[in-house]
N, C-alpha and C positions, 0 to 999 in steps of 0.2 A: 448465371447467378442472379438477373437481374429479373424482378418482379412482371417487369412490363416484356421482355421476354420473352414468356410464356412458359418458361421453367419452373414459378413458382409464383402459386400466390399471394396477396398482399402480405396474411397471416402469416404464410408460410413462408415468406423471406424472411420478415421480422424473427421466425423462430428459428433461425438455420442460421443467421447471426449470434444470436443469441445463446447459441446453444455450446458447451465445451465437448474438444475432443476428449472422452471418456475412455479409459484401460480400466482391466481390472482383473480378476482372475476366476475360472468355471465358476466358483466356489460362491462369487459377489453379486452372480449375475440371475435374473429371476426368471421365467419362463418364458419369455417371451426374448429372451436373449441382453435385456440393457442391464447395465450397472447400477448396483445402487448399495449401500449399504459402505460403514468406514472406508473398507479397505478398495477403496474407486481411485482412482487417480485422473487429475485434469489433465490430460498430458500438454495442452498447448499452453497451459497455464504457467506450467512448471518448464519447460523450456523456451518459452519466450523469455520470465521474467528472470532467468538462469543465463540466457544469452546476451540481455540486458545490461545483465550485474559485470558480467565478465570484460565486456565492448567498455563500459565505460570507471569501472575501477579500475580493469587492466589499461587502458589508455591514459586515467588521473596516476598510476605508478609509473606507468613508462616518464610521462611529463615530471614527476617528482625525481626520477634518479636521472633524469636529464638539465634538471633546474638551476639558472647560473643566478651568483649574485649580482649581475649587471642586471641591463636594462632589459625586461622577461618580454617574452613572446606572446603574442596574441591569445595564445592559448594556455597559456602559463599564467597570463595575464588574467583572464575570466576563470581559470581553476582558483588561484588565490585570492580572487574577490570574494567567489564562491564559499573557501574555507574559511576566509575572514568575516562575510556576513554570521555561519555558523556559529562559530567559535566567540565571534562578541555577544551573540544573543545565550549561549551557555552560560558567558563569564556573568551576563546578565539577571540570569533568573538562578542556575544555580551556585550557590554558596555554600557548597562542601567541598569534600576535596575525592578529589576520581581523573582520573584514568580514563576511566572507561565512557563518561557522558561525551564529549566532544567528536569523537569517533564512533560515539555508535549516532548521534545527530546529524554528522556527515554524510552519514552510510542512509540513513532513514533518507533524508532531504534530496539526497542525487537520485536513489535509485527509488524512490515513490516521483521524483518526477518525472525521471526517463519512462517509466511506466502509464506512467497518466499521458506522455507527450504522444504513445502509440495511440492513441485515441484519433489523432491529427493527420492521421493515414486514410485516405479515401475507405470507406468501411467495405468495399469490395475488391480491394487492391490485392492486399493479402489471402482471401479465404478463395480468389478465383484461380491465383498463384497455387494454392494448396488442393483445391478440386484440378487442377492438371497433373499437379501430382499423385493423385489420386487418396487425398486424403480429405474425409467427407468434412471437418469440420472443421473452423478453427477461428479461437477470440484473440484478435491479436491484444487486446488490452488486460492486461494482468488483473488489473486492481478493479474491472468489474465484475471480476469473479470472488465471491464474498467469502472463499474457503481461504485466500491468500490473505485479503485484509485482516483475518481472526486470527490467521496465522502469524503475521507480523505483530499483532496487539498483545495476543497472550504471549509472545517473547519478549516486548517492551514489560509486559503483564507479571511475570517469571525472573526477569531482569532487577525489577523495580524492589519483588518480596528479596531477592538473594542480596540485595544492595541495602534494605532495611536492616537484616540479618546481621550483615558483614557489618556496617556503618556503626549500628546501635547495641547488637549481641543480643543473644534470645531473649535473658531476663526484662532489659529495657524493649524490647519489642513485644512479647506479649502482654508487657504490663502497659503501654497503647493501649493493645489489642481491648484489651479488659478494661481498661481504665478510665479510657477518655471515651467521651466528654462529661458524664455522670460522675467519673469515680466510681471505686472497685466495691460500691456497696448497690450498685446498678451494673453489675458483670455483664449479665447476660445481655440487656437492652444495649449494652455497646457493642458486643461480638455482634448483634445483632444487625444494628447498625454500618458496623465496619466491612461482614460477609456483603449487605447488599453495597455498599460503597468498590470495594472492592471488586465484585463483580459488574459493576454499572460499568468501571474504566474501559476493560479491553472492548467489552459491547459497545458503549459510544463512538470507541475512538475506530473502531473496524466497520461499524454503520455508515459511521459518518462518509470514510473516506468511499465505502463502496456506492453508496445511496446515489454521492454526487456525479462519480464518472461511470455508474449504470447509465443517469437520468440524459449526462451528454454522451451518450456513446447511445442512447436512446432516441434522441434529437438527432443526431446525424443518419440513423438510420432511418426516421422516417422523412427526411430532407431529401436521403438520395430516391426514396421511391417516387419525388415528382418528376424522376426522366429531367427533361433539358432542360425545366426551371428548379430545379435544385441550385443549379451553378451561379445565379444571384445570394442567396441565403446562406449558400453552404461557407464562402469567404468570411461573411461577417461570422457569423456564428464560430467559425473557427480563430479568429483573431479575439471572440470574447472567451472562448476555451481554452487560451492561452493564459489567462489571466486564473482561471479556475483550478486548469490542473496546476498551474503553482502555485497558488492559492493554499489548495488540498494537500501540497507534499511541505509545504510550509507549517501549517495548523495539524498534523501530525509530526513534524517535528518537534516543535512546541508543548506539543501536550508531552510527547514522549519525556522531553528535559524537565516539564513542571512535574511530572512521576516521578523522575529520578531524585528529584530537589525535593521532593514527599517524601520520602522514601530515605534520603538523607539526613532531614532535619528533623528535630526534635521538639514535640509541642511545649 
C-alpha cells in the first residue's frame, strides 16, 4: 500500500486513500463498469460509521443499566461528565421545552467524535488490513466522506422544520415564513429570504464538518508518504487533531441545539 513501495504512485496512493468502497446495482453503473449516479452506496462509510454507533452507545447503555448511586467508576465517571457537559450547554442555549434536543445533542457529540477520532488511526493501518482481505478500498473516516455529513445535517435539517411545526403549529409558522422580517406586505422577499436561510444551514453545517476532517485526513496522508521521516510530524500533528476532531463534533453540536432553539422560539 505504501507509495515508496513501488505499488503506487505518489498520486496514486493519495487517490486509493481517498477513494470509498462503492456498491451499487447493474442498473447505476456506466460503461466502463463504476458506480455513479443516486442509488451508489459507500459501503465502508456506512459500516464503519454503523459499527461506531453500535461499540459506543451500546457500551454508554451497558454502563447506564449498570450505574450505582455510590461512588461511579472510571468509566461511568467520564460518560456522566460527558452527558453533563451536553446537557448544561442544552439547558444553555435552548429555552423551550423538548424531549428530544438533549438526546439528540448526545447522540450528535459522541458519535461525530468517535467518527472524527478514526482519523487518529495510521492512514494505512486499516485499508492494508482490508486489501488482505481482499477488499480494494476503504476510508476508515466517516465524516470525510461529504454524503454522511449532508446526511446527518438535513436530519438535524428535517428535525428542526417538524419541531417549528409541532412547537408553533402551521398558522404561526407560515406566517414567519411570510412575515418576517418585512412584514406580510413584503411576502414574497421573506419566503425568499427564508428559502435561502434555510437552505444555507444544513450546507454550512455538513461543509463545515466535512472540509475540516477531509483537510486532516488530507495532512496525514501526505505525512505518511515521507517513509521514516513522517514519525517526527505525524505525533505532533496528531496531538493537535485531537483538539480539531472535538472541536468539529462540539460545533456541530452546537449549531444542531441553536436549530433547535430557532426553530422553538418565536420572533
Amino acid at each position: 500500500m505504501s507509495a515508496e513501495g513501488g505499488t503506487l504512485t505518489t498520486t496514486g496512493y493519495i487517490q486509493h486513500h481517498l477513494t470509498n468502497l462503492v456498491v451499487c446495482s447493474d442498473a447505476a453503473k456506466d460503461v466502463s463498469g463504476h458506480c455513479h449516479g443516486f442509488w451508489s452506496f459507500h459501503l465502508d462509510t456506512l459500516l464503519v460509521s454503523g459499527l461506531l454507533g453500535l461499540i459506543v452507545f451500546g457500551l454508554m447503555a451497558k454502563v447506564a443499566s449498570k450505574a450505582t448511586t455510590g461512588v461511579p467508576g472510571g468509566l461511568q465517571n467520564f460518560i456522566e461528565m460527558v452527558v453533563g457537559m451536553v446537557d448544561q450547554q442544552v439547558k444553555d442555549t435552548f429555552h423551550g421545552k423538548s424531549k428530544l434536543v438533549t438526546p439528540l445533542a448526545i447522540t450528535i457529540f459522541v458519535w461525530v467524535f468517535v467518527m472524527n477520532a478514526m482519523d487518529l488511526i495510521p492512514v494505512d493501518f486499516l485499508p492494508m488490513g482490508a486489501a488482505a482481505a481482499g477488499v480494494p478500498y476503504l476510508k476508515s473516516v466517516p465524516t470525510t466522506d461529504p454524503n454522511l455529513t449532508f446526511a446527518m445535517s438535513i436530519t438535524v435539517f428535517l428535525i428542526s422544520i417538524v419541531m417549528g411545526l409541532k412547537v408553533k403549529g402551521f398558522g404561526h409558522f407560515m406566517h414567519e415564513v411570510f412575515a418576517v422580517p418585512f412584514g406580510l406586505k413584503l411576502a414574497p422577499v421573506n419566503l425568499l429570504f427564508r428559502i435561502i436561510e434555510e437552505i444555507a444551514r444544513p450546507i454550512s453545517l455538513s461543509l463545515r464538518l466535512f472540509g475540516n476532517m477531509y483537510a486532516g485526513e488530507m495532512v496525514f496522508i501526505l505525512i505518511a508518504l515521507l517513509g521514516i521521516w513522517q514519525f517526527p510530524l505525524a505525533l505532533p500533528w496528531a496531538l493537535f487533531h485531537i483538539l480539531i476532531i472535538t472541536l468539529q463534533a462540539f460545533v456541530f453540536m452546537m449549531l444542531t441545539i441553536v436549530y433547535m432553539s430557532l426553530a422553538a422560539e418565536s420572533h
